[in-house]
C-alpha positions as CSV (number, residue, x, y, z in Angstrom):
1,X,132.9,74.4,48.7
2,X,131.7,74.4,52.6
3,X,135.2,75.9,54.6
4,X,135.4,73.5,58.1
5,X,136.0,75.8,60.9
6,X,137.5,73.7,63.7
7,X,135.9,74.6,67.0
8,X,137.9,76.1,70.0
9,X,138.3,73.5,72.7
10,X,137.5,74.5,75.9
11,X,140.5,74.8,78.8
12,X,140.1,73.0,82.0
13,X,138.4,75.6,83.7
14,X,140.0,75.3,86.5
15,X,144.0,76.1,88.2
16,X,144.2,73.3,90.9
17,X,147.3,71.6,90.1
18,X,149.4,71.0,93.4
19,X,150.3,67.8,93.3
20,X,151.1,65.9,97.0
21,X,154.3,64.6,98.1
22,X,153.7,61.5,96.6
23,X,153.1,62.3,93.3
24,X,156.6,64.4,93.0
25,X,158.4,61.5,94.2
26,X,157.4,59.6,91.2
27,X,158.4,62.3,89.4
28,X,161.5,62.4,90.7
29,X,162.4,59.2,90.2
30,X,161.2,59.0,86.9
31,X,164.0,61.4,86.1
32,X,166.1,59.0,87.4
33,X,164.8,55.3,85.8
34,X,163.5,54.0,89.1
35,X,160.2,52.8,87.9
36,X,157.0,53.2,90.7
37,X,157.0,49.3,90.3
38,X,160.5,49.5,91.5
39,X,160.0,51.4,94.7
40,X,160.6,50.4,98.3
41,X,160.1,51.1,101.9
42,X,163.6,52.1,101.7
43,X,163.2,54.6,98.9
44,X,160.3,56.5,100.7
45,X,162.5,56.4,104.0
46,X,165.0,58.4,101.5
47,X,162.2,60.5,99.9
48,X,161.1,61.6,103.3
49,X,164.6,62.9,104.5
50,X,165.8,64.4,101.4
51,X,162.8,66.4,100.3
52,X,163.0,67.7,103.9
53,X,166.6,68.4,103.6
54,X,165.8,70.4,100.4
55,X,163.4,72.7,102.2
56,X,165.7,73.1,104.6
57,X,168.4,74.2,102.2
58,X,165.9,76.5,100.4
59,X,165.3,78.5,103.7
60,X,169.0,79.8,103.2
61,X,169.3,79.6,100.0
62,X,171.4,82.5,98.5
63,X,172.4,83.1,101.8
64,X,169.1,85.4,102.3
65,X,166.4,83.0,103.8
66,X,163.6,84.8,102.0
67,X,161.1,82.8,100.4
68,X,158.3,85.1,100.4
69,X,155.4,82.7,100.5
70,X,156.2,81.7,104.2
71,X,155.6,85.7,105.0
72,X,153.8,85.9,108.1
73,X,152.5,88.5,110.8
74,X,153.6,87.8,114.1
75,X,152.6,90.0,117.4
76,X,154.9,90.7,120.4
77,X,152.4,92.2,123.2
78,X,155.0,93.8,125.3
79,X,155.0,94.3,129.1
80,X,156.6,97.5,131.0
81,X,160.2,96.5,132.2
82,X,160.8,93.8,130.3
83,X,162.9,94.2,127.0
84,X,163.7,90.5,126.2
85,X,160.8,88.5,124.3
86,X,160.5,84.6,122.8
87,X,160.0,84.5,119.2
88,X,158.6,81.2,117.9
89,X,161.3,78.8,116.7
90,X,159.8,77.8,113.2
91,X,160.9,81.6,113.0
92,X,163.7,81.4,110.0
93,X,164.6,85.5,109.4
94,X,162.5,88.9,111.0
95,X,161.9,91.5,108.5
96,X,160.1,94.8,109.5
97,X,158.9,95.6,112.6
98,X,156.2,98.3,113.7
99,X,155.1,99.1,117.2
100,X,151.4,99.6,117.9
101,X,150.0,101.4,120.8
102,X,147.7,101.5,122.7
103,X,146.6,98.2,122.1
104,X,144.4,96.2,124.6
105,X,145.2,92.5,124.8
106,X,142.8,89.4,126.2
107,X,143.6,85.5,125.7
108,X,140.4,83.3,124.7
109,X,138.9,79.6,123.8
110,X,136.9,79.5,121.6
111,X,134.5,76.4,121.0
112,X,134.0,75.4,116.7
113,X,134.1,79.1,115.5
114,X,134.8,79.0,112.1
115,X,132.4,79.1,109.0
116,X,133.6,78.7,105.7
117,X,132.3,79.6,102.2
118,X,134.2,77.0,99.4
119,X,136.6,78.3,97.1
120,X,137.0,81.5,99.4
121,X,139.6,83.2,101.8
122,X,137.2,84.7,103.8
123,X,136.5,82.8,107.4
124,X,134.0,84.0,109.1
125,X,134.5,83.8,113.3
126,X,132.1,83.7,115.7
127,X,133.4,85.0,119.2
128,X,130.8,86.4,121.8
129,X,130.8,90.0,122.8
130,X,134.2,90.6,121.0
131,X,134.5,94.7,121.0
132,X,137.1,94.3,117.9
133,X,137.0,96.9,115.6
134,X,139.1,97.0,111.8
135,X,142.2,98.3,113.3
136,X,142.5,94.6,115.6
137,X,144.2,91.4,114.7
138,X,143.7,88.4,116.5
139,X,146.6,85.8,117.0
140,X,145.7,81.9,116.5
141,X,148.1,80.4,119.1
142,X,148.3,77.1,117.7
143,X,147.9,75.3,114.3
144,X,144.7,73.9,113.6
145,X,143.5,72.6,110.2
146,X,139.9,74.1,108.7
147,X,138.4,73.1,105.7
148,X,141.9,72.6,104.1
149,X,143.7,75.5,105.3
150,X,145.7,75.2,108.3
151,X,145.4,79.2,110.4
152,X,148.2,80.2,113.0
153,X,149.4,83.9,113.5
154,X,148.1,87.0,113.4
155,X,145.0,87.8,110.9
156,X,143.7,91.3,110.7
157,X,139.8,91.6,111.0
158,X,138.4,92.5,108.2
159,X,135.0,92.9,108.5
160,X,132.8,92.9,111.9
161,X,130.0,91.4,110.9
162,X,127.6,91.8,114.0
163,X,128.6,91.9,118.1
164,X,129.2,88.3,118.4
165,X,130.8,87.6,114.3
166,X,134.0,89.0,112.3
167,X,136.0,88.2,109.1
168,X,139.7,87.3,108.4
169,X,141.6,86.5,105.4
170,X,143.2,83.0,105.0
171,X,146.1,82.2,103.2
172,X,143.9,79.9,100.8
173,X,140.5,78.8,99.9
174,X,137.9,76.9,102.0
175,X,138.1,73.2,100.3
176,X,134.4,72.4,101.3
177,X,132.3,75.0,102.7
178,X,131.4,74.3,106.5
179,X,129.8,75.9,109.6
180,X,130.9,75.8,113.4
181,X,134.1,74.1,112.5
182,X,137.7,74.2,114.1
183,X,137.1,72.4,117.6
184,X,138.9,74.4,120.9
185,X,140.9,77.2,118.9
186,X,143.1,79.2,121.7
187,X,143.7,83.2,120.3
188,X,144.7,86.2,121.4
189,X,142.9,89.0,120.5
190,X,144.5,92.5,120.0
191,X,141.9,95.7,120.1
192,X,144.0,99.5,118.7
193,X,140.8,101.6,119.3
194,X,140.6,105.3,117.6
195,X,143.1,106.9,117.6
196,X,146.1,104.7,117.9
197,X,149.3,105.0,116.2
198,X,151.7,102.5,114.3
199,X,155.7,103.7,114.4
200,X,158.6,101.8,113.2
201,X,161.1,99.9,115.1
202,X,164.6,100.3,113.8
203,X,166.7,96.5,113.6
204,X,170.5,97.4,114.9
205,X,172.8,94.7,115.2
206,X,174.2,92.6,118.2
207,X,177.4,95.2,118.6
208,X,174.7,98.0,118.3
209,X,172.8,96.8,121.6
210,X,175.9,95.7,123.4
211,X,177.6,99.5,123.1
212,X,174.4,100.5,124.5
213,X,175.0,102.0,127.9
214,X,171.5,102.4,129.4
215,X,169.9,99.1,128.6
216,X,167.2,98.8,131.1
217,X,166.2,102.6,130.5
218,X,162.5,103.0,130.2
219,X,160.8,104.3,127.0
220,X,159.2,103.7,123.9
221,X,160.7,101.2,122.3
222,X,162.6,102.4,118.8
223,X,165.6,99.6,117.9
224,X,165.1,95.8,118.1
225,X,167.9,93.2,117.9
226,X,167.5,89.7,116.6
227,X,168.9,87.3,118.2
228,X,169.2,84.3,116.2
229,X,169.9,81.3,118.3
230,X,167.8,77.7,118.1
231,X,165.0,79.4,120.2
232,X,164.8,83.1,119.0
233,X,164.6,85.9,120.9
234,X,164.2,89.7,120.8
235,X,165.9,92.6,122.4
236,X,164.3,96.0,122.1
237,X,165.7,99.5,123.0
238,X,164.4,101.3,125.0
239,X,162.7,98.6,127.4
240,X,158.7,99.5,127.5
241,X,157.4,102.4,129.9
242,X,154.4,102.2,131.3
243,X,152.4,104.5,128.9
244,X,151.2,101.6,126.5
245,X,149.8,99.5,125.8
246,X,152.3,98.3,123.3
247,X,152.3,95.5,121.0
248,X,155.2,94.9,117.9
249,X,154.1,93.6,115.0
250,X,157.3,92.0,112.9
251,X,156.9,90.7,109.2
252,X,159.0,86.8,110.0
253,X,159.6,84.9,107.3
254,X,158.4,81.1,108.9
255,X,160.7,77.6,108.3
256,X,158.1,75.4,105.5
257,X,156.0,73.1,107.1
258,X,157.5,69.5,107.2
259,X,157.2,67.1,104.0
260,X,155.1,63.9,104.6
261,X,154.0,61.3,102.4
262,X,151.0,60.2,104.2
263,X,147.8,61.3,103.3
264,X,147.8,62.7,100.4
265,X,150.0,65.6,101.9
266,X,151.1,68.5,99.5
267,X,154.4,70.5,100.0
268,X,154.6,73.6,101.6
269,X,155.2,75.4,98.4
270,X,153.5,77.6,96.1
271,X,153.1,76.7,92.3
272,X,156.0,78.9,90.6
273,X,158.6,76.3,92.8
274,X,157.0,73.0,91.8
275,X,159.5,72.2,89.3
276,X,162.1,73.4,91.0
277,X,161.2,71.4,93.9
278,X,160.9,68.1,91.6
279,X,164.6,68.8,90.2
280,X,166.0,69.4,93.2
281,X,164.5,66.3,94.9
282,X,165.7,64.1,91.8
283,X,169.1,65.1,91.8
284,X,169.4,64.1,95.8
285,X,168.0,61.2,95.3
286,X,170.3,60.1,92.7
287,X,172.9,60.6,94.9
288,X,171.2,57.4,97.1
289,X,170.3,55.5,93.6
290,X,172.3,56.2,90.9
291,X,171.0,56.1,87.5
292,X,171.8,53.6,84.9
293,X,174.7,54.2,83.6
294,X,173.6,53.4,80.0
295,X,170.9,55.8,80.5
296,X,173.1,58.8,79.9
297,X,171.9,60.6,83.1
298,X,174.7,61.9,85.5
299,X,174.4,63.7,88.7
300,X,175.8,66.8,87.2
301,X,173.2,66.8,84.8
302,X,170.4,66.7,87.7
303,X,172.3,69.4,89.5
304,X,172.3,71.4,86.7
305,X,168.8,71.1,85.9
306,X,167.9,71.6,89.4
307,X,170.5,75.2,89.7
308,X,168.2,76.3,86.3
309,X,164.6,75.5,87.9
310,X,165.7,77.2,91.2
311,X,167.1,80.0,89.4
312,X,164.0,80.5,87.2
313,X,161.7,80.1,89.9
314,X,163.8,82.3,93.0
315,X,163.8,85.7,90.1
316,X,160.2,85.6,90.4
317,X,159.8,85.0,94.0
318,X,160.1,89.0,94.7
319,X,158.1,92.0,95.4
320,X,157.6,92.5,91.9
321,X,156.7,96.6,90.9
322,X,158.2,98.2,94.3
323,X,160.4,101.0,93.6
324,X,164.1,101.4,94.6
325,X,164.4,104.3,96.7
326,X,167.8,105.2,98.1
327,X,168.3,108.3,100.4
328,X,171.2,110.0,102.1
329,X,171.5,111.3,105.3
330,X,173.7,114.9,105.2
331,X,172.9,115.4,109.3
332,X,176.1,114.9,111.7
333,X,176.2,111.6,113.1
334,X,177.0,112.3,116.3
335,X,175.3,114.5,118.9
């Protein structure tokens, strides 16, 4: 007798699931019994503040502020007397800082320099006579959208391709694959040549600075303050001398970009807090339209669910494999 084997099916082939806004909405309200057919101007005016609300909420969740996908680079060029500096305001928390010098600084426009290649991080920038080297970053001043990944901050080059051409990573892939794109792009770029050196800056506390009694001594810079107002700002200790040039690079971790319905639009979240997000957003909205009551779903329930999914979702959002190392200092404190 002939044995049927049953043939493997094939998987999808592909991991692009990241559904928009939109879709979680309907999720969300499906966990509620509000039917798509049932939905209003007034329910997406509700969807739009509360799923902004939650993001907000996540960026202190736990009291720590860290959601690690929002890790950016940010550069502080810094400028001999001066030891106050703006930090960007969609700054949430700063986390390491190192000092870089010398480092030679020069603003530019550039005119449609991006090239992409689909499906891949790498962007390929073209920028006349640019004299950057591996060791150089350059800073994208303001947001811009390209091929489906928006670029702002600081990007390390990581491959000059000729006098006039370099390579940065993206955090994404290139949705289509397109040349000369990006329109007027303003950046900064930021040249260490051979021989240049990275040290750590130290973070001490607001008491730390005040008790300082030579603020506006000149130096290297080795202590930072973080001064966490509605506009940010930074104090660093000892205010720059004139042997840079210096520039800080700080590890920030940035507030998510804001939740829109139109368009299509996605969330500013990775794939391990989809879930999360739709519990979360289904138990807020419940609060605005209540479940039937014969459905047997309560707003404790939703809370509950949604406590679990963030749980679940927040123990995996770490720097997984990164050893504990704790050392003590036996050296006198005082000098």
């Amino acid at each position: 007798m002939a044995q049927v084997q049953n043939a493997a099916q094939p998987n999808s082939g592909q991991s692009l699931f990241q559904p928009s806004l939109g879709d979680l909405t309907l999720e969300a309200f499906d966990r509620i019994q509000v039917r798509p057919t049932s939905l209003t101007a007034d329910h997406m005016r509700a969807v739009r503040m509360s799923s902004n609300l939650l993001l907000s909420e996540w960026s202190v969740a736990d009291g720590n502020g860290l959601n690690l996908w929002k890790q950016q680079l940010i550069s502080i060029p810094l400028t001999q007397g001066v030891e106050t500096y703006a930090v960007p305001p969609n700054v949430v928390s700063l986390l390491d800082y190192y000092i870089r010098y010398p480092v030679t600084v020069a603003n530019a426009t550039l005119t449609n320099p991006f090239t992409t290649t689909k499906g891949s991080p790498y962007y390929t920038v073209a920028q006349t006579n640019h004299g950057l080297n591996q060791a150089s970053y350059i800073n994208i001043l303001s947001p811009v959208l390209v091929d489906g990944v928006w670029l702002f901050g600081v990007y390390e080059v990581q491959e000059v391709l000729t006098a006039n051409a370099y390579q940065i990573v993206v955090n994404g892939t290139a949705a289509q694959g397109l040349s000369a794109v990006g329109g007027s792009v303003n950046i900064r770029t930021e040249l260490a040549p051979s021989g240049y050196a990275d040290l750590p800056v130290i973070p001490f506390s607001r008491t730390d600075y005040a008790y300082q009694p030579d603020k506006q001594q000149q130096g290297l810079p080795t202590n930072v303050m973080f001064l966490r107002r509605q506009y940010p700002q930074v104090y660093f200790w000892l205010t720059p001398d004139g042997n840079g040039p210096y520039c800080v690079y700080a590890w920030a971790v940035m507030q998510p970009q804001d939740a829109l319905l139109p368009n299509g639009a996605v969330v500013d979240i990775p794939y391990r807090f989809q879930e999360a997000f739709a519990a979360a957003l289904a138990a807020k909205l419940a609060w605005k339209f209540p479940p039937p009551i014969n459905s047997g779903i309560t707003i404790p329930m939703l809370e509950a669910k949604a406590k679990d999914a963030w749980t679940q979702a927040a123990e995996q959002d770490s720097e997984l494999n990164v050893p504990l190392s704790i050392s003590v200092g036996l050296n006198s404190y005082y000098r």
